[in-house]
C-alpha positions as CSV (number, residue, x, y, z in Angstrom):
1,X,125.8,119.7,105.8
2,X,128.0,116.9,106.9
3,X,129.3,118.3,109.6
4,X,125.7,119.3,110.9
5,X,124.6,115.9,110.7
6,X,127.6,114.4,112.2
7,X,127.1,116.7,115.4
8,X,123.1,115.7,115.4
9,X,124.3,112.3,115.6
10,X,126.6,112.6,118.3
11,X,123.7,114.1,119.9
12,X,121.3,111.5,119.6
13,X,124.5,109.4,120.8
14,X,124.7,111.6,124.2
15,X,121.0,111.3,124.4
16,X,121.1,107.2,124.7
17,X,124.2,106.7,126.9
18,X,122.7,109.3,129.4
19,X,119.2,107.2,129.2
20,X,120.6,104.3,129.5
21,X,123.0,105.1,132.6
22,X,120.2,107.2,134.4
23,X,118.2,104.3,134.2
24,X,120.8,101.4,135.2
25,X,121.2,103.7,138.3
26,X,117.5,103.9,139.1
27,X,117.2,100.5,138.5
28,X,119.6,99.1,141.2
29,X,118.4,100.6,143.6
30,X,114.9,100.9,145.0
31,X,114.9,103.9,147.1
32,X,116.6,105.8,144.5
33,X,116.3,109.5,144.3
34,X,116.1,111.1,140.5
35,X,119.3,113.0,140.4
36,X,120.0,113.6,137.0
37,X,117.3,115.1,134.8
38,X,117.7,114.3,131.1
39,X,115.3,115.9,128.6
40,X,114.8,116.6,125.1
41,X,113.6,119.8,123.3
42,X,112.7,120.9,119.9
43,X,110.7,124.0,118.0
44,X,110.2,126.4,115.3
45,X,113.3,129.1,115.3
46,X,112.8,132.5,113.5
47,X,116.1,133.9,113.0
48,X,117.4,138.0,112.4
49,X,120.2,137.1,110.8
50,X,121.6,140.7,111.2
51,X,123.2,140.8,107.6
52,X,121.1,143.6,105.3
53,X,117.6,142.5,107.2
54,X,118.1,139.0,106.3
55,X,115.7,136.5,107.9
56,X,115.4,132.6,108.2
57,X,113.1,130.0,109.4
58,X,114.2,126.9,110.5
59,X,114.1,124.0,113.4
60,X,115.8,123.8,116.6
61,X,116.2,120.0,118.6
62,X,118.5,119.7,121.7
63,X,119.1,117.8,124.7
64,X,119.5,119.2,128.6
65,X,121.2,117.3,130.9
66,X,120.2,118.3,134.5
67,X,122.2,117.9,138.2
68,X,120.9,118.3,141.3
69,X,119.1,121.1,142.4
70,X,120.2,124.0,145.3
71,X,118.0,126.0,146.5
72,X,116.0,126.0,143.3
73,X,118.7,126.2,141.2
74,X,119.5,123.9,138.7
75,X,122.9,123.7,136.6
76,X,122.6,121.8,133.4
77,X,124.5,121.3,130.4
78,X,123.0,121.7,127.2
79,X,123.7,120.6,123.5
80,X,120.9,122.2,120.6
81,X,121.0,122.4,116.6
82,X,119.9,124.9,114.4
83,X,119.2,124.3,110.9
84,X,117.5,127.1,108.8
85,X,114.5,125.3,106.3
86,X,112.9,128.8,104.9
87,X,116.6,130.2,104.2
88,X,115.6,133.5,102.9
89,X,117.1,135.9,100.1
90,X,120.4,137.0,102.2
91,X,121.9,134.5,104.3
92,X,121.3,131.2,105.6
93,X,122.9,130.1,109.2
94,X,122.6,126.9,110.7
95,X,124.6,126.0,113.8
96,X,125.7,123.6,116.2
97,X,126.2,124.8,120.1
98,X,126.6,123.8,123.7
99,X,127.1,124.7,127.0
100,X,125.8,125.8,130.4
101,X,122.2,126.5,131.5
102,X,121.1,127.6,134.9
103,X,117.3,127.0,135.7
104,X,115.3,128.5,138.4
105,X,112.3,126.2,139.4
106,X,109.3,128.1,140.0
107,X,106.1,125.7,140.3
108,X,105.0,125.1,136.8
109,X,107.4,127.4,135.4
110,X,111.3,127.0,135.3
111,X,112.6,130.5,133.5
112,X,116.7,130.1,132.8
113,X,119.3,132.1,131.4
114,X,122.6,130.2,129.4
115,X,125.9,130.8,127.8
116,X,126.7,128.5,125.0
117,X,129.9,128.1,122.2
118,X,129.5,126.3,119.3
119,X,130.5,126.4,115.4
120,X,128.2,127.8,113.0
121,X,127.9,128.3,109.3
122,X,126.9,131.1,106.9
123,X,125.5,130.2,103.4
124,X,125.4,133.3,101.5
125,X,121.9,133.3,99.1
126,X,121.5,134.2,95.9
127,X,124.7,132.3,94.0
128,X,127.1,134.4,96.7
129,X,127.9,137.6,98.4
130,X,129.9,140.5,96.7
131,X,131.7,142.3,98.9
132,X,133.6,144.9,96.3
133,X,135.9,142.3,94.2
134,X,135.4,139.3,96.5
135,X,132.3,136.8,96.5
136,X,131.5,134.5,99.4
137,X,129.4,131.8,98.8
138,X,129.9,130.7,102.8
139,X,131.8,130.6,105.9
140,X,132.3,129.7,109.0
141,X,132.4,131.1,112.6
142,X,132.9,130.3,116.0
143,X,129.3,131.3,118.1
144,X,128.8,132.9,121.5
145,X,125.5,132.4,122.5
146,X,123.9,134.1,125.4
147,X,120.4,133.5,126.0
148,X,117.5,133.1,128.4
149,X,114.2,131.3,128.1
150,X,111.0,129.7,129.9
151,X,109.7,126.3,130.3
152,X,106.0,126.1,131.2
153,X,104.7,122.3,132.7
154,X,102.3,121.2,131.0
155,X,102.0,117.8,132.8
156,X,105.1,116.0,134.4
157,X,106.8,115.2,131.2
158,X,105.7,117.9,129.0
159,X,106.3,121.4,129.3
160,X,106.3,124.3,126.4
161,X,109.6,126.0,125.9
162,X,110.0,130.0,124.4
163,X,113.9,131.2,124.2
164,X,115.8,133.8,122.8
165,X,119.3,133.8,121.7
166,X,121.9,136.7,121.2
167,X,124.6,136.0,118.8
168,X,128.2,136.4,118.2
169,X,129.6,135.6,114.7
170,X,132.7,136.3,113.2
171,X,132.4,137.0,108.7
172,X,135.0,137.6,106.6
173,X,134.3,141.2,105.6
174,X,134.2,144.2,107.6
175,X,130.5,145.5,108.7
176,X,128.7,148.5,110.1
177,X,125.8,148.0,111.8
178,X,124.7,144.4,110.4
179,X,125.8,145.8,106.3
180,X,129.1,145.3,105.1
181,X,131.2,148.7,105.7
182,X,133.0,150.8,102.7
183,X,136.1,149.2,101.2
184,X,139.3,149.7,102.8
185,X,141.8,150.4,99.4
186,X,145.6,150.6,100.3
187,X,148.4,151.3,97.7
188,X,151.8,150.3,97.9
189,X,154.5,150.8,95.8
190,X,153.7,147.4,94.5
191,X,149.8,148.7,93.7
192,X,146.8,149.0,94.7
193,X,144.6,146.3,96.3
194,X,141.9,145.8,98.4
195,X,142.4,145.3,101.9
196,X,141.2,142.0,104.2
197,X,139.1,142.7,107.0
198,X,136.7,140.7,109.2
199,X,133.6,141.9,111.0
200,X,131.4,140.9,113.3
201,X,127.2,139.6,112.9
202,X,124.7,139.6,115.7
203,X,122.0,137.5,115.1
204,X,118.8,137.2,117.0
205,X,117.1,133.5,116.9
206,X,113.9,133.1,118.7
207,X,112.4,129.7,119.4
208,X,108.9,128.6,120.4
209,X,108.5,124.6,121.1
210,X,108.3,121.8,123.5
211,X,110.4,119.9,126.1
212,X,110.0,116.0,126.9
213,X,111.4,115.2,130.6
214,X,112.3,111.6,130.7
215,X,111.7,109.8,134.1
216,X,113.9,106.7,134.3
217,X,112.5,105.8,138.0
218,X,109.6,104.5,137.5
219,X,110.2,101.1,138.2
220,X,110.4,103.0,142.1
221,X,107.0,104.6,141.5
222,X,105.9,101.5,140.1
223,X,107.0,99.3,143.4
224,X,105.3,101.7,145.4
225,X,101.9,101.1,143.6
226,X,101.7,97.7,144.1
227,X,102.6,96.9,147.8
């Protein structure tokens, strides 16, 4: 828990310095052009959690930090939380990620795919997870996190966001399609024990929600009104 509230912090960090640059910039200069785009996003995030059916509900809040665009294309780096608040009778995972985004603008709609890395962290339900003589009560995983997703303008600064993320998390017990996988047993001439293995989850997290675009020159568009 600490160590999702110290990255949620660091994000609402990123979130002011980027603000307050973008708008130091637009501010000196009167004929200046809106080249970075910094908005803010959050949502309800259902979550397959791909261990024995489990399923969580939870929240999802991030930031996009957008470059210029080329030809309609827009590169943009991305930072988003996920903490599960319904955290089901299985598994809990809540998450921290970031990465690349590439966002196509259509009109009123700007669809996107993106690839992000991150840290995440399984709480196992129900006092613990008993995988033949071991029980883990959590751990942790490096995340891959492909995705894609669609912003919808709703007016100039608010848009409504859908996205769906495909998951890769490492867990400290072998699996078979999304259950944990028989028991490898070796003997040895100094006995028999059971052997450590890891496997691999794929979780599914789908998000519906909203973005806020932030305009930081509108002391140009406000010049322009009044001559």
């Amino acid at each position: 828990m600490k160590t999702f509230t110290a990255a949620v912090a660091a994000l609402v960090a990123l979130i002011s310095v980027s603000a307050f640059t973008a708008q130091a910039q637009a501010t000196a200069s009167a004929t200046a052009t809106q080249q970075l785009a910094l908005s803010a996003f959050g949502g309800g995030t259902g979550t397959y959690t791909n261990l024995l059916g489990g399923r969580n509900l939870g929240f999802t809040a991030g930031a996009d930090l957008g470059f210029m665009t080329f030809h309609r294309y827009r590169p943009v780096l991305e930072l988003r939380g996920t903490y599960p608040i319904h955290k089901g009778q299985i598994d809990a995972q809540k998450e921290f990620l970031g990465g690349i985004k590439i966002e196509r603008d259509l009109g009123r709609m700007h669809p996107y795919v993106n690839f992000l890395v991150g840290r995440g962290q399984i709480d196992y339900q129900r006092s613990g997870f008993q995988v033949g003589s071991f029980i883990f009560l959590s751990s942790t995983s490096t995340v891959f996190s492909p995705g894609v997703g669609l912003d919808y303008d709703i007016t100039p600064h608010l848009a409504l966001k859908g996205d769906f993320q495909y998951q890769y998390w490492d867990v400290p017990f072998a699996t078979l399609n999304g259950s944990p996988a028989p028991i490898t047993i070796v003997t040895t001439s100094s006995g028999t024990f059971q052997a450590a293995t890891t496997g691999t989850l794929h979780p599914k997290f789908l998000t519906v929600g909203a973005v806020y675009r932030f305009d930081f020159n509108h002391y140009y568009h406000r010049s322009r009104r009044e001559r």
